[in-house]
C-alpha angles and dihedrals in degrees: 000000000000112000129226138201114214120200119184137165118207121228113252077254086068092036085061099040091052081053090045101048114003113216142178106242097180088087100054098050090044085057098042087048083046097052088053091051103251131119130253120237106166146309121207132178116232139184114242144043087350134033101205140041124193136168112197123166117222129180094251144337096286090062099051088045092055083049091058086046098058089039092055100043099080087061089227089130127073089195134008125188130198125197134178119235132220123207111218084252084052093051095038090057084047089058099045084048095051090049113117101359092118098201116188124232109223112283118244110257 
């Protein structure tokens, strides 16, 4: 199953809700992953440009997609990310792929 990093940033709303009434929110995304048949992997909070970082595994694009979809739709999170993750095997069969193919870069005019 393809894997899939998630980074996202919460909205000050969600910064004050966390102070108001502090919460574990793990459960709640491996559930959701679960739900869209995919498998949870992590989730950590971070300082920085993002305040959580999660891995998650779904069967394809669409589902992780969908993923991004119900985790947006409360309107908590001032930014999500998706990005699509390559095992070692993945990037090595890139690489044979790519072999030989000589692509040229633009010519200078």
């Amino acid at each position: 199953m393809p894997r899939y990093l998630i980074q996202a940033s919460y909205a000050p709303s969600a910064a004050a809700a966390f102070i108001a009434k502090p919460q574990d929110r793990v459960a709640g995304v491996k559930s959701l992953v679960e739900k869209l048949e995919g498998k949870f992997e992590s989730l950590d909070f971070c300082l920085g440009e993002y305040d959580v970082v999660g891995i998650f595994q779904a069967p394809d694009d669409v589902t992780a997609a969908a993923l991004a979809l119900a985790v947006n739709a409360p309107g908590h999170l001032r930014s999500y990310r998706t990005t699509r993750l390559l095992s070692p095997q993945e990037f090595l069969q890139a690489q044979q792929k790519a072999q030989g193919t000589n692509y040229q870069a633009p010519a200078k005019g």
